[in-house]
N, C-alpha and C positions, 0 to 999 in steps of 0.2 A: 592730422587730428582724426580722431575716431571716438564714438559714442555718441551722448547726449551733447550737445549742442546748448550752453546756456544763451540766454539774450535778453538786453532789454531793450523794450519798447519806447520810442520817440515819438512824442505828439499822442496826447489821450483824448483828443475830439472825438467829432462821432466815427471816424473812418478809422481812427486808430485802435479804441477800445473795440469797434468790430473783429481788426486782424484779431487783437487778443484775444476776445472771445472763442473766437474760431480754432485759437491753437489752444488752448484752453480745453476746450471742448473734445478735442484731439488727443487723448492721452496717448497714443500709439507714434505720437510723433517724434523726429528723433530732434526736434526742437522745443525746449522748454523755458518759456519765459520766468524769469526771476525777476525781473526790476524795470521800472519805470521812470519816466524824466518829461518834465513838458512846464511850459514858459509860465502856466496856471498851475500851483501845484495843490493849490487852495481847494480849485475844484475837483482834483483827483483823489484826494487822498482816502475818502471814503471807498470808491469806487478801487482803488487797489489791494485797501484792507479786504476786501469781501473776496479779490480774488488771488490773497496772497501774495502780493508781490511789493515787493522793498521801494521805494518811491525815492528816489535821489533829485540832490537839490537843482542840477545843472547836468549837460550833456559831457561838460568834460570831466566833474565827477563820475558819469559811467565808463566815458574812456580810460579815466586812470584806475576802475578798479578790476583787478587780476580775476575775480573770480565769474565775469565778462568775458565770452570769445564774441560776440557777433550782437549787432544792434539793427534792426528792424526802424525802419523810416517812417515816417506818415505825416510827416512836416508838409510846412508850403513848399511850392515846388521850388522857387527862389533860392532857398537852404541849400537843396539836394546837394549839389557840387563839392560845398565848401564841406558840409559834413561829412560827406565820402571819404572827402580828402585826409583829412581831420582822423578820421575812424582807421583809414589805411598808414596811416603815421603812429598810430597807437596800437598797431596789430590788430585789428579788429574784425570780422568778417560785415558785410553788408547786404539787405536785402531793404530796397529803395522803394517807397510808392511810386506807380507813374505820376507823371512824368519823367523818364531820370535826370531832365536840364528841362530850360527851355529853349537854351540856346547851345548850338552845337560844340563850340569852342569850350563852354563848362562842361558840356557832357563828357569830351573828349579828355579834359584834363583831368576828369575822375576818375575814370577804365582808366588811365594812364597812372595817374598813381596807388588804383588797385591794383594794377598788373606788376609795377615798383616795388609794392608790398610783400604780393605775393596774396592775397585775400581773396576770396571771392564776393565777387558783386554781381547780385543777382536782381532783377527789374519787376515789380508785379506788375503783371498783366495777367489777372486771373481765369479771364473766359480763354486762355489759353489752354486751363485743364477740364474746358466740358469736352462729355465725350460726343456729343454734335459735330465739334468743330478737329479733335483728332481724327473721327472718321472723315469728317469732306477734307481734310488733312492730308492722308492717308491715299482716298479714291486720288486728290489731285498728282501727287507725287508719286502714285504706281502709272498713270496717264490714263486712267477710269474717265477722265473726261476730254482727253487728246491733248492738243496744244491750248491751254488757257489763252482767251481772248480777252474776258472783262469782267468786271468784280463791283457790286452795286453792296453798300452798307448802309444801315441809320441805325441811331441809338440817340434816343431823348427820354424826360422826363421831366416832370412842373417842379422838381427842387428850387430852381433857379427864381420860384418867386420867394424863398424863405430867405436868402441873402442879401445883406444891405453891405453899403461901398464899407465898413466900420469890419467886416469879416476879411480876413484875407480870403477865401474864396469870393468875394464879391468883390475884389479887387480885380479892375482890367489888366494889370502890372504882372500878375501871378494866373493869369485864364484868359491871353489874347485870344482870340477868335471866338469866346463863348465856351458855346460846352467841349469844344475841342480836349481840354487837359481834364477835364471830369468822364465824358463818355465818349468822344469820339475816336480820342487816342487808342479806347480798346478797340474800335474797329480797323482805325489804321493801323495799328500795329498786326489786327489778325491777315488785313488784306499785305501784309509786307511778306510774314511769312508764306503765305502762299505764292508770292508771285514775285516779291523778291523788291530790293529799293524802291523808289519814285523817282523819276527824271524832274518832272516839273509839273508844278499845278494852278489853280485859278481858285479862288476860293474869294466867297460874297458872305459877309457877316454883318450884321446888324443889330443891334439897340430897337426891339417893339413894344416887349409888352411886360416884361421887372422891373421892381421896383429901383433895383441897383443901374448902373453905368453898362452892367454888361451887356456883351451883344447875345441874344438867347436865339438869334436863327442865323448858322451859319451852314453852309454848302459847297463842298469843293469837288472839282475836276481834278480829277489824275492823270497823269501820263506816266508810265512806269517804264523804267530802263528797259526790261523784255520787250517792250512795244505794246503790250495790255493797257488797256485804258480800264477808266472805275469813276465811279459817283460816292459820295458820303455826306450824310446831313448828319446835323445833332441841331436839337431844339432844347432848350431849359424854361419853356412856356407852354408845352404842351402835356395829355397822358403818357404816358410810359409806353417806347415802344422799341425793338430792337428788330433787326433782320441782318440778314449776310445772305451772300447770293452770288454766286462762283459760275462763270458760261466757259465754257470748253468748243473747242469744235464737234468735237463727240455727245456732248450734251452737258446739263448744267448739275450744280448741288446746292441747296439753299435750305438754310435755318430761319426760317420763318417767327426764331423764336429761341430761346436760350435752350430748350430742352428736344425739338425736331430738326429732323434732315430731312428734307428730300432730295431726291434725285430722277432725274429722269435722261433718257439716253436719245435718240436720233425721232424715235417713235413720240415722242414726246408722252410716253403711259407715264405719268409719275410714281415714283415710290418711297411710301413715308415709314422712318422709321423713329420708335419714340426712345429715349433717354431715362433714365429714374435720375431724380435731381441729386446732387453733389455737392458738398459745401467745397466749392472752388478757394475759396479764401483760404483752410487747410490745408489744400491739398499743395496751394505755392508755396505757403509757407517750412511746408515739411519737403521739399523738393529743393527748398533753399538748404535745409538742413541736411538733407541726403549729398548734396555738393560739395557742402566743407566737410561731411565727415567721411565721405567714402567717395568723393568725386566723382559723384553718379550728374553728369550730363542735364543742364538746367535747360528748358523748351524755350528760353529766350537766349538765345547767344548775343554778344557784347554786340556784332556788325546790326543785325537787327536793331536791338535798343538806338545805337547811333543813326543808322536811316531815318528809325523813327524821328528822335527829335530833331533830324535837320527838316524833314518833311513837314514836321508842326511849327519850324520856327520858319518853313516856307510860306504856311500856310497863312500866319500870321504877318507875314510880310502883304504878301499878296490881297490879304482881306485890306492890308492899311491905303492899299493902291487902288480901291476900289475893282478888284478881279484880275488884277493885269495876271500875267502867266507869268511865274517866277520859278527860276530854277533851282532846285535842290543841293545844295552843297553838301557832297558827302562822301567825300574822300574816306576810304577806309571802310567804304562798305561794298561788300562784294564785289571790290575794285572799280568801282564807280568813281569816276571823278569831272565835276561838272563846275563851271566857272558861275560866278556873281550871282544875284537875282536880276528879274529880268528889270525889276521896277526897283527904285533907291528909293523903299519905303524905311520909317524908322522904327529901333529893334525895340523889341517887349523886354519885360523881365531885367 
């Protein structure tokens, strides 16, 4: 396939009508949305008139209509698997919100019948295109920082008091651990690429201060296949705040912030350098579309996405066991393969 890339959009909440926006706003993309579908069509259908786009009754109306190559995700996360699956039966290409499961055996069954297809399926994780984090990307993977030792993240925000159990985001079912599957997966999944699966983790989640059932301060311990250890909070009760923070033997590189790096080397002189901001939302999306149409190389490979969600459905184990250390199942990611969790906690999702 080559050219223009048509698509339509799944799910028009707020996170969905944002992707569109964003590619919208993109005319240079080689992705061009046409149609949209969501379980509310009542509340959409102004909002597609205004930006042109065809509003179909149901999701398998968009898979059965030809003039559709590729459908854009933004569902609950619960969905993702089945609709993958569904989209790669009907020829369809797919570019998935995170989550892409929340449990590994879905995820796995999805890559497996996009790879059946013949589709590509591609994962958002969009703070994967600042260029903060390509450069400490970059310094890690030329050995700018020596052997990587440990990797500290947080990403919160007070969303999590707008949500009541009546939302599927304020459902525990669809967001075990709390803000795990809203914010903190972007971090885990940045600390994966850098440093590659997770062996096993510890992770403390709790219910303090929302209105909803969820738990809005969770915290976990890494242990990574390499032998690199890492930290990572998310809070849904607090200001907004994000970091990433990368230690080397040679020295470290830390984003302090979606749009700075620092770096500093043995001497400990730090050195900051700044960013001009990027609509990251465009830029995955048009990256999805460079994939299917000229098989230009997506920044999230299939083994990544899998690490990830076995490591969130560890995570999620392990908060249910009150921190015990559980291990990461994740056969098929950079040949890792590790047996059970540690605690016979019960599954989410």
């Amino acid at each position: 396939m080559s050219g223009e890339i048509r698509a339509a959009i799944i799910g028009l909440g707020r996170w969905g009508q944002a992707l569109a926006d964003a590619n919208i706003a993109n005319p240079a993309s080689a992705l061009r949305l046409t149609h949209g579908a969501t379980r509310s069509p009542e509340k959409a259908e102004a909002w597609c008139r205004d930006r042109g786009l065809d509003l179909l009754g149901s999701y398998e109306e968009v898979l059965a209509d030809p003039r559709i190559d590729a459908v854009v995700l933004a569902t609950p996360h619960s969905q993702h698997a089945r609709q993958i699956i569904q989209a790669a039966e009907a020829g369809k290409h797919v570019f998935v919100e995170k989550p892409l499961a929340l449990r590994l055996e879905d995820a796995q069954a999805a890559t497996a019948a996009a790879e059946a297809a013949g589709i590509r399926l591609c994962v958002g994780f969009n703070r994967r295109f600042l260029p903060g984090f390509r450069r400490m990307e970059q310094i890690a993977r030329n050995g700018g920082l020596g052997q990587l030792l440990h990797v500290e993240g947080a990403f919160s925000g007070s969303f999590g008091y707008q949500y009541t159990a009546g939302m599927w985001r304020g459902d525990t079912a669809e967001n075990p651990a709390g803000g795990m599957a809203a914010m903190g997966v972007h971090i885990l999944d940045a600390m994966i690429a850098l440093l590659g699966p997770v062996r096993r983790v510890a992770a403390i989640s709790r219910h303090v201060a929302v209105p909803s059932d969820l738990r809005d301060v969770t915290n976990v311990a890494l242990d990574f296949a390499s032998g690199a250890t890492g930290s990572l909070s998310t809070l849904m009760s607090t200001a907004s705040f994000w970091r990433l923070h990368l230690f080397g033997g040679q020295g470290w590189a830390q984003m302090p912030d979606q749009h700075t790096l620092v770096t500093a080397d043995l001497s400990g002189t730090p050195h900051s350098e700044g960013f001009a901001a990027s609509d990251s939302l465009a830029q995955e999306l048009d990256a999805f579309a460079r994939a299917v149409a000229w098989n230009v190389p997506y920044p999230v490979t299939a083994s990544q996405a899998l690490a990830g969600v076995a490591a969130m459905a560890a995570i999620a184990d392990s908060a249910a066991c009150d921190g015990a250390w559980t291990a990461v199942q994740a056969e098929g990611a950079a040949g890792v393969a590790l047996t059970g969790p540690a605690c016979h906690a019960p599954s989410f999702g």
